[in-house]
Each structure stands twice: as structure tokens, then as C-alpha cells.
C-alpha positions as CSV (number, residue, x, y, z in Angstrom):
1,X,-14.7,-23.6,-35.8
2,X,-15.1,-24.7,-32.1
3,X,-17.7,-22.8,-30.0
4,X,-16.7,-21.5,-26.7
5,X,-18.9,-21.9,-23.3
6,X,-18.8,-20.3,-20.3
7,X,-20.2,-23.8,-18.5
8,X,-20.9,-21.8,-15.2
9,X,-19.7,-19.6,-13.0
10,X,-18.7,-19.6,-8.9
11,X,-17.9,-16.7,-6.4
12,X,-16.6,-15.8,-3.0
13,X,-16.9,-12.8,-0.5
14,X,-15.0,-12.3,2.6
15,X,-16.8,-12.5,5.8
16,X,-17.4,-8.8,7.2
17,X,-19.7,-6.4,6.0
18,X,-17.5,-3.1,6.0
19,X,-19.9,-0.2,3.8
20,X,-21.6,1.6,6.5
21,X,-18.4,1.7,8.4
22,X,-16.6,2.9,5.3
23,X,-19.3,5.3,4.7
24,X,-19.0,7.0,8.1
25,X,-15.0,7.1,7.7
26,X,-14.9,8.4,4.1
27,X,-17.6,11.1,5.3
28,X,-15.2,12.6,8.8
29,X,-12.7,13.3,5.9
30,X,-14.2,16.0,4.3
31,X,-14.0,19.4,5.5
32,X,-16.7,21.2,5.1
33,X,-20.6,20.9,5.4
34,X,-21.2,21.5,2.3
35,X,-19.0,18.0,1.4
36,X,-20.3,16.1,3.8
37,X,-24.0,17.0,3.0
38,X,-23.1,16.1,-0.5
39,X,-22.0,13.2,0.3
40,X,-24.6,11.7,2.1
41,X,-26.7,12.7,-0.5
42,X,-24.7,10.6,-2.8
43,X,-24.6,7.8,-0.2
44,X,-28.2,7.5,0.1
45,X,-29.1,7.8,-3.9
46,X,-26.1,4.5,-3.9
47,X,-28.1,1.7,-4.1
48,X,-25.4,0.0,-2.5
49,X,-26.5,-2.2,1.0
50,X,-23.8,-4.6,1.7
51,X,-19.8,-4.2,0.8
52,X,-17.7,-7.0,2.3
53,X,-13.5,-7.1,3.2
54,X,-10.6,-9.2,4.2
55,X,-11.0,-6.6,7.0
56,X,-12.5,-6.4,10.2
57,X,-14.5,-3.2,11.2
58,X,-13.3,-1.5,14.1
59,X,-16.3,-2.6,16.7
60,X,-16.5,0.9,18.3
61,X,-15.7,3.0,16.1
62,X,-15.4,7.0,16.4
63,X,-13.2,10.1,15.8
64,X,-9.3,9.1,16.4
65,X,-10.3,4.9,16.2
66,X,-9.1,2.7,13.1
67,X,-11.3,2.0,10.9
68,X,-10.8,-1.7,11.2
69,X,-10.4,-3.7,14.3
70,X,-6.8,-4.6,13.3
71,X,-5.5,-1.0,13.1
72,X,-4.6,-1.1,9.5
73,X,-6.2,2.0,9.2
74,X,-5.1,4.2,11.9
75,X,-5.6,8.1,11.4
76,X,-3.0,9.8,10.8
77,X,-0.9,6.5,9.9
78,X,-2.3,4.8,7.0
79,X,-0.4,1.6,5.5
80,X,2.2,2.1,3.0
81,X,2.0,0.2,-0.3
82,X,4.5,-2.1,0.9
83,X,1.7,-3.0,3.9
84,X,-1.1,-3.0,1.7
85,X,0.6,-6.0,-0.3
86,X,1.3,-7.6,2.6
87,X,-2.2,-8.2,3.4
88,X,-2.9,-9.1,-0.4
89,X,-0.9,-11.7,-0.2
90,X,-2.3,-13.3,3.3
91,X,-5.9,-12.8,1.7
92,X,-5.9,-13.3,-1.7
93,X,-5.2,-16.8,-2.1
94,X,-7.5,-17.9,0.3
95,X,-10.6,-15.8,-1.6
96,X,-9.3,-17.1,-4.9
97,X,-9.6,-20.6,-3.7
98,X,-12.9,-20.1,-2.0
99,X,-14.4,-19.1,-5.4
100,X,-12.6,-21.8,-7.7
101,X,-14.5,-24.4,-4.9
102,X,-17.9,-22.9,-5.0
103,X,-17.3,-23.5,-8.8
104,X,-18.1,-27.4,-8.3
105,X,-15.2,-28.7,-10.6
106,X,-16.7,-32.2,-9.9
107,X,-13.4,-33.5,-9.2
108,X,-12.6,-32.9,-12.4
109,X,-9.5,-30.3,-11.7
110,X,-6.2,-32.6,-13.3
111,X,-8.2,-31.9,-16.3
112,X,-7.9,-28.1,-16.2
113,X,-5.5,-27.7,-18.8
114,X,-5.1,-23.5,-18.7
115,X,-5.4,-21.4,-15.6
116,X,-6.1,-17.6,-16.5
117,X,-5.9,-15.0,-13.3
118,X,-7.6,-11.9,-13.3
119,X,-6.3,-9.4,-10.4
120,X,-5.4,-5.6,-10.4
121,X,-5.3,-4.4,-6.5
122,X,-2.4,-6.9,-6.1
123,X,1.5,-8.0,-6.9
124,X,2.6,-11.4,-5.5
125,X,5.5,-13.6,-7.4
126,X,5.2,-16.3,-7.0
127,X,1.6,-15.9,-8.0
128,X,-2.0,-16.4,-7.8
129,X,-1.5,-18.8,-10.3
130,X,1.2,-20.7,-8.7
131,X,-1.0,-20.7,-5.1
132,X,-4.2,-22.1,-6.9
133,X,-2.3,-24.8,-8.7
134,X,-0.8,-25.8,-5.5
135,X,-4.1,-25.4,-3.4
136,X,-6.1,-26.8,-6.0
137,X,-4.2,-29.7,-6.9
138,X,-3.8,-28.9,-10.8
139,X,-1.9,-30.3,-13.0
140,X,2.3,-29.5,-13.1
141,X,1.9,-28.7,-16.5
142,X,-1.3,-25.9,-16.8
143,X,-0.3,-23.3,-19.0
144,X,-1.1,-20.0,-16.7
145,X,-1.2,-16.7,-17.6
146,X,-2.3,-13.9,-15.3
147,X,-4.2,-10.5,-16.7
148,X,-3.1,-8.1,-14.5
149,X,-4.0,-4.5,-13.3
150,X,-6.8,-3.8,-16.5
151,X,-9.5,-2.3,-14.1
152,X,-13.1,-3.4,-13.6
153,X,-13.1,-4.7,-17.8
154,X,-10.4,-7.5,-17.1
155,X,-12.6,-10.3,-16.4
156,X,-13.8,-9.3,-19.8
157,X,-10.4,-10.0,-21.0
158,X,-9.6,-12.9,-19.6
159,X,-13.2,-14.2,-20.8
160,X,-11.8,-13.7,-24.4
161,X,-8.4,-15.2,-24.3
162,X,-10.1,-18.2,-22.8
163,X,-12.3,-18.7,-25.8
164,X,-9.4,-18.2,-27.7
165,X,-7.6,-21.3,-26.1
166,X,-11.0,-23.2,-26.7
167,X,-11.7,-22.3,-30.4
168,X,-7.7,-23.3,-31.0
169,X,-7.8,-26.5,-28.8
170,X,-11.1,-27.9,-28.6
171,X,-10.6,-30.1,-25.5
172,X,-8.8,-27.3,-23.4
173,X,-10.7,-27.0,-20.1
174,X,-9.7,-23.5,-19.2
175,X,-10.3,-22.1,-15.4
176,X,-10.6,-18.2,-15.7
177,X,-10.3,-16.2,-11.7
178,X,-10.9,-13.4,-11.2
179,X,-10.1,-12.0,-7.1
180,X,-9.9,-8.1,-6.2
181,X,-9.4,-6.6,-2.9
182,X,-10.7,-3.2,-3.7
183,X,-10.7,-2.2,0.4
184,X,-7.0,-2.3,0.5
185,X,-6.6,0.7,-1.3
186,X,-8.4,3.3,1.2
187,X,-6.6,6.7,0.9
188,X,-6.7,9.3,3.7
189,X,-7.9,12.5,1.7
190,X,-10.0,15.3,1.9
191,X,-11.0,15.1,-1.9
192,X,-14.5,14.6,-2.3
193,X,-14.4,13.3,-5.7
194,X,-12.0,10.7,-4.6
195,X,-13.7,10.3,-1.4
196,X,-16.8,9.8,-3.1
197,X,-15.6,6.5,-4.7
198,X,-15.4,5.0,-1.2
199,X,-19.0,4.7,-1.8
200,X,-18.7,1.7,-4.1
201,X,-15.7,-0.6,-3.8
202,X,-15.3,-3.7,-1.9
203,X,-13.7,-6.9,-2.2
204,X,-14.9,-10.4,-3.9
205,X,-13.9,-13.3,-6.3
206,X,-15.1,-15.2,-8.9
207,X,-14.2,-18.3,-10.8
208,X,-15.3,-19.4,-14.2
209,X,-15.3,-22.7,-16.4
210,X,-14.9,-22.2,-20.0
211,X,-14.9,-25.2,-22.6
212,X,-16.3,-26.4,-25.3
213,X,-19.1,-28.3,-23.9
214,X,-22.7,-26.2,-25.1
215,X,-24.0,-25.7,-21.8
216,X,-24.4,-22.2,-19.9
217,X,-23.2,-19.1,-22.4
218,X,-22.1,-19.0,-25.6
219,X,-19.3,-16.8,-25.8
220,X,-20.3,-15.4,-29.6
221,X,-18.5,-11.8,-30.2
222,X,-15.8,-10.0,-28.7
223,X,-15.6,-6.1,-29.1
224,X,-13.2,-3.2,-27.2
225,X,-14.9,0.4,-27.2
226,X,-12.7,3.1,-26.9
227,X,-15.0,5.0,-25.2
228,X,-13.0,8.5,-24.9
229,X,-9.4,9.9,-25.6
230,X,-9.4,11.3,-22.5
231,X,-7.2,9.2,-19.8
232,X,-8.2,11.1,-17.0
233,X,-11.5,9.8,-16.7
234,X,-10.9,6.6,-15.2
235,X,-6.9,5.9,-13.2
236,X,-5.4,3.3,-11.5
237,X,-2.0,4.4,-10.5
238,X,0.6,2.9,-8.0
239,X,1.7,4.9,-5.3
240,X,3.6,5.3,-1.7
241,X,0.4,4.9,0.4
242,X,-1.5,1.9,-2.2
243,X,-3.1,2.2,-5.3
244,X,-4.8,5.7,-6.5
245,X,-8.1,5.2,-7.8
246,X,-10.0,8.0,-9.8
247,X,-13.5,7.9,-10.9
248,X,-14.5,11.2,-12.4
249,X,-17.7,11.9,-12.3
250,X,-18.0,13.0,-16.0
251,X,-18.1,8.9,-16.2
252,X,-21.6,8.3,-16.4
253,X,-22.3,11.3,-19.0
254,X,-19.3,10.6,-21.0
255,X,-20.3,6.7,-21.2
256,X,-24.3,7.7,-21.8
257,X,-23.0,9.6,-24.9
258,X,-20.6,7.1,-26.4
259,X,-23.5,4.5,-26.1
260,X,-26.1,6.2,-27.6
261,X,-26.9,5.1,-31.0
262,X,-25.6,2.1,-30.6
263,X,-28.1,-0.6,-30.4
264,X,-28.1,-1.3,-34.2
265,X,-24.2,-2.3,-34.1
266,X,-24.9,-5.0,-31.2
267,X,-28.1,-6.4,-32.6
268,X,-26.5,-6.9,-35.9
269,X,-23.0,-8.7,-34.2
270,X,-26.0,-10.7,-32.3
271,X,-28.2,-11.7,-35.6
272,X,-31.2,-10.4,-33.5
273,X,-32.5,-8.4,-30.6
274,X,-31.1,-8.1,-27.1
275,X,-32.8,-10.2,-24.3
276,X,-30.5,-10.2,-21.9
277,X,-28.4,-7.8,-20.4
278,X,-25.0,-8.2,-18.1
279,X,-23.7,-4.4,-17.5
280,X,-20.6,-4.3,-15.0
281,X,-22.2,-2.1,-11.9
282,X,-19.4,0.6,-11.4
283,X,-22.1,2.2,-9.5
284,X,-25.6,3.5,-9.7
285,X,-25.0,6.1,-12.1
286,X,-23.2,3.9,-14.5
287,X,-26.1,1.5,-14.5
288,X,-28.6,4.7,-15.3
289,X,-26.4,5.9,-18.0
290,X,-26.5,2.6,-19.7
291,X,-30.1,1.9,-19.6
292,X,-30.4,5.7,-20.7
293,X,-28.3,5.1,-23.4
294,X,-29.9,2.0,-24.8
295,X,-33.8,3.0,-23.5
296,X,-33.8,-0.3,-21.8
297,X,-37.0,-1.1,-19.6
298,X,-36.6,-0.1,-16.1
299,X,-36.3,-4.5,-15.3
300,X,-33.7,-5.1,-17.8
301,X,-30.6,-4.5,-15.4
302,X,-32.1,-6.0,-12.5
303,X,-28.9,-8.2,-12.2
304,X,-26.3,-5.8,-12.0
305,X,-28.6,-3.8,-9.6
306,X,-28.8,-6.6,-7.7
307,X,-25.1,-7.6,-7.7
308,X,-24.2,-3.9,-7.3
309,X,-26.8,-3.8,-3.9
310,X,-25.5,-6.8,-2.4
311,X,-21.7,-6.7,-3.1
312,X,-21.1,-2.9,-4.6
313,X,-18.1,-3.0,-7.4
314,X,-15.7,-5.4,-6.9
315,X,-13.3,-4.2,-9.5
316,X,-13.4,-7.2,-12.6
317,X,-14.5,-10.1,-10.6
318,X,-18.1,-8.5,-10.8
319,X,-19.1,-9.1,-14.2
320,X,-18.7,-12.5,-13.1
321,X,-21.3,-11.9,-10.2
322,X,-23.8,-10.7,-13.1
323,X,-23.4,-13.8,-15.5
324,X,-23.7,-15.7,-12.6
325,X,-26.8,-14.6,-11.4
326,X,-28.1,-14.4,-15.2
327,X,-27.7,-17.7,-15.9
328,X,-29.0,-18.9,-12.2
329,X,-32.6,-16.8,-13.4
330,X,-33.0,-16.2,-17.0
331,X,-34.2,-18.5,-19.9
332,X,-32.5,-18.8,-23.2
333,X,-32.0,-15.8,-24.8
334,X,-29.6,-13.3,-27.0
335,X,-27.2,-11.5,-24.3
336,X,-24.8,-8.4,-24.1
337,X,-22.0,-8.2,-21.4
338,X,-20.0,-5.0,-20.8
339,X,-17.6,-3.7,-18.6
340,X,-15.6,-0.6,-18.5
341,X,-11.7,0.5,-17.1
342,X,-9.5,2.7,-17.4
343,X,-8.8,4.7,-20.8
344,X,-12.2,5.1,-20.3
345,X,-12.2,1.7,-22.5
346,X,-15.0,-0.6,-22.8
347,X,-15.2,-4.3,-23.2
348,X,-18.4,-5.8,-24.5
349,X,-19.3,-9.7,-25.0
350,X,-22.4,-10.9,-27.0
351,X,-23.4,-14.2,-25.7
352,X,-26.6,-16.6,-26.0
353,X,-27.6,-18.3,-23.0
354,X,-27.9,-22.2,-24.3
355,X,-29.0,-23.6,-20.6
């Protein structure tokens, strides 16, 4: 049967640079000074420099100011879900189609023949799909199909349905997107646990072109990882004022123990040992419970680290940062992708890098 590629991989970030001005609002929320000092404990131990929006930061800001310069955030007045999807749809498109274009297609785009959108901090009908096919100038007749609101792991998904299409119809030329504007979903709340996430989301979007041409990754095996029963962990729910993230912080732990004991079950799916390693940065101590878990040398995430320093978690266009930046540095080699979402679910990709 037909191998699948991912031939390579392009991404997009707004242009402002909106964590330490997050970091300073999430912080005047808490109440006490026992949360606050917490919290820039947290803030500091991040590994997180650079976070970027669709949103300007307020150039002055201070108690009573919005956060941003266009008062979307306005104490005491935050947007209502209705507002929030507003802005998605004003932003979206145009950070979609920067990342399809830094993608290269070579003028090559009437032979896209599926388009696969990856987005879960956004509605919009007609669609992403529809936009990039206009924008793009794509073909009337692309089959589309959009993966919508699956967490960080739906990049993941949207990976394996496009290696589907390939294996099934060898000459499909299939245009995977994946765009998430994390930093429209700011919540006014004196929860520190939910405050605490704050620390890690931003915006970004990446594009991918998967075919059957053996160059970049070879998209080998497949796997989903329930990684616990219990649906609280990780949630994602719509509400009046945006969407409600939670991100326990029994993640890490929970993740290091489902992990553990592991490594024989990938290497044998692989047919050999693990070079190289792309592990979705949902924050520092993700990264550390991963590299616990597998007793991976302290250089073998150095692209997630990376990605997670430069952009922070980006929702599920980030495992796309990671692969990106893999295949931009590393030599051939035997490779294992994994992202995780709500559920708390885990989707995991072995690969071999081929060029």
C-alpha cells in the first residue's frame, strides 16, 4: 500500500507579542498574596518568553486599563462569546492564509485535491475552508473537511485522516491547516488554577503538505491513548463570556504515570529505537513529565522547548511548530509525535524522517 509524507510544513504568528502583558493581567486577578506569589513562581519556572495575538497590548497599561489597545478587554466588561467570534472571524482567515503561503506550494495549489482544517477557538460558516479556497485560488472541486474543537491533539487528527486520503488515492495532494486563536478566550476570574493557564496560550497557524512523494516524514503508525477516565482533567467548554478552558494541574502527574512503561510498545510499532522526539508543549511541566516518563536525555525535547519558549501552546497548530523545526534540524531517524486534549486523550504518530 501507498506511503504517506508529510513533504513539509509552514507556520504563521500574529504580529504582537502579548505574554508579559498577559502575565501582569492574569496576576491583578487573584486575590490574595499568597496567589499572586504562587503565581509568579509559576510564571518564572514557564519557560515561556514570547506569546503572540491577533491583539494589540494596551501601551500603558495599569489597574482599570484594557488589556489590549482596542479595549476588547475592558475590566469589568469582558466580550461576550458572540464578540469573541467576531474577531475570529476578522483574524482567522488572514493567519490561515499567512501559514498556507509560508508553505511554498510552488504554484502548485489547483493540484490540492483535499483541504483538511484544524480549528477549536472558533465557529465561522461559511468556513475556513471555504475562505482558503477562495484566498488561495483552489480548485471548485477540493473535497474539505474541517476537524473541529479536538483540543491541542487535532492536528494529530487531521495528520491521520490525511494519510488516509493518500494511502486510498495515491495522487491526492492533501493541504492539512491548522489556525487557533487561543488569546480570544481570556476569562475574568479569580481562580488561580484557571488563571494559571494564562501562562501558556497564545495564538499561531500552521500549514502542512501531505502526499505521496518520499520526502520529509513518513507518516508510519497511528495510535489514540486514552490516557484517563477522568474528563475533568482537561475541558473545553462553550460559554456566555468565550470558551472555558481547564487545565488541571494533576495533568502532568497523571500523563507521567500513563507513560511510564511504555517505551517497549512504541519501539516495537517503530521496528527500532526512538531518535527523534516531537512532544506537543502544553507547557513546561508536560514536557518534564514526558521526558520523566520515557528517561529521555535532557537534549531530546529541545524542539518542543524551543517552540514552547518562542510561541508557548498554541492549542493543535503547535505540533506542527515541532515537526517543523525537526525536520528544519535533525537527520534521518525513527520519530514519535504526541499530542494530548481533552478526555485527557492522547494522540501519538511514529514517523521516520526520510529528508
Amino acid at each position: 500500500m501507498t506511503d504517506a509524507y508529510l513533504n513539509r510544513v509552514g507556520h504563521a504568528v500574529p504580529p504582537n507579542d502579548v505574554h508579559r502583558t498577559f502575565i501582569d493581567f492574569a496576576e491583578g486577578l487573584l486575590a490574595t498574596n499568597r496567589d499572586r506569589a504562587l503565581f509568579r513562581r509559576m510564571a518564572e519556572r514557564g519557560q515561556i518568553e514570547h506569546r503572540w495575538s491577533s491583539l494589540k497590548p494596551h501601551p500603558r497599561p495599569g489597574v482599570g486599563a484594557s488589556v489590549d489597545d482596542g479595549g476588547f478587554y475592558r475590566p469589568g466588561d469582558f466580550p461576550s462569546t458572540g464578540a469573541r467570534m467576531r474577531r475570529y472571524e476578522e483574524a482567522a482567515p488572514d493567519l490561515a492564509e499567512a501559514a498556507v503561503r509560508s508553505l511554498d506550494l510552488g504554484g502548485r495549489e489547483r493540484e490540492i485535491s483535499h483541504l483538511i482544517v484544524v480549528t477549536c477557538t472558533g465557529f465561522m460558516a461559511p468556513g475556513l475552508d471555504l475562505k482558503l479556497v477562495d484566498r488561495l485560488g483552489l480548485r471548485s472541486d477540493v473535497e474539505r473537511t474541517i476537524v473541529g474543537f479536538m483540543g491541542c491533539h487535532a492536528a494529530m487528527n487531521g495528520l491521520r485522516l490525511a494519510r488516509h486520503i493518500v494511502r486510498s488515492e495515491p495522487e491526492a495532494r492533501v493541504l492539512v491547516v491548522a489556525v487557533e486563536l487561543c488569546t480570544l478566550h481570556l476569562q475574568e476570574t479569580a481562580d488561580l488554577e484557571q488563571v494559571l493557564s494564562f501562562l501558556v496560550f497564545g495564538d499561531g497557524a500552521a500549514a502542512a503538505l501531505v502526499t505521496a512523494e518520499p520526502e520529509g516524514i513518513a507518516l508510519d503508525v497511528f495510535a489514540t491513548i486514552l490516557v484517563s477516565e477522568d474528563p475533568s482533567l482537561i475541558t473545553w467548554s462553550v460559554r456566555d463570556t468565550g470558551f472555558d478552558m481547564v487545565l488541571s494541574g494533576k495533568v502532568p502527574g497523571v500523563l507521567r504515570g500513563a507513560l511510564e512503561g511504555t517505551t517497549d510498545r512504541f519501539t516495537a510499532a517503530a521496528g527500532g529505537p526512538i531518535d527523534l522526539w516531537a512532544v506537543h508543549p502544553g507547557g513546561r511541566s508536560v514536557l518534564d513529565a514526558v521526558e520523566g516518563a520515557f528517561r529521555l536525555p535532557g537534549q531530546a525535547l529541545a524542539a518542543s522547548r524551543a517552540v514552547l519558549r518562542e510561541f508557548g501552546n498554541m492549542s493543535s497548530a503547535t505540533i506542527l511548530f515541532v515537526l517543523a523545526r525537526l525536520m528544519a534540524v535533525a537527520g534521518p531517524g525513527q520519530g514519535l509525535a504526541m499530542a494530548f486534549g481533552p478526555g485527557l486523550t492522547a494522540e501519538t504518530l511514529i514517523f521516520r524522517k526520510v529528508a
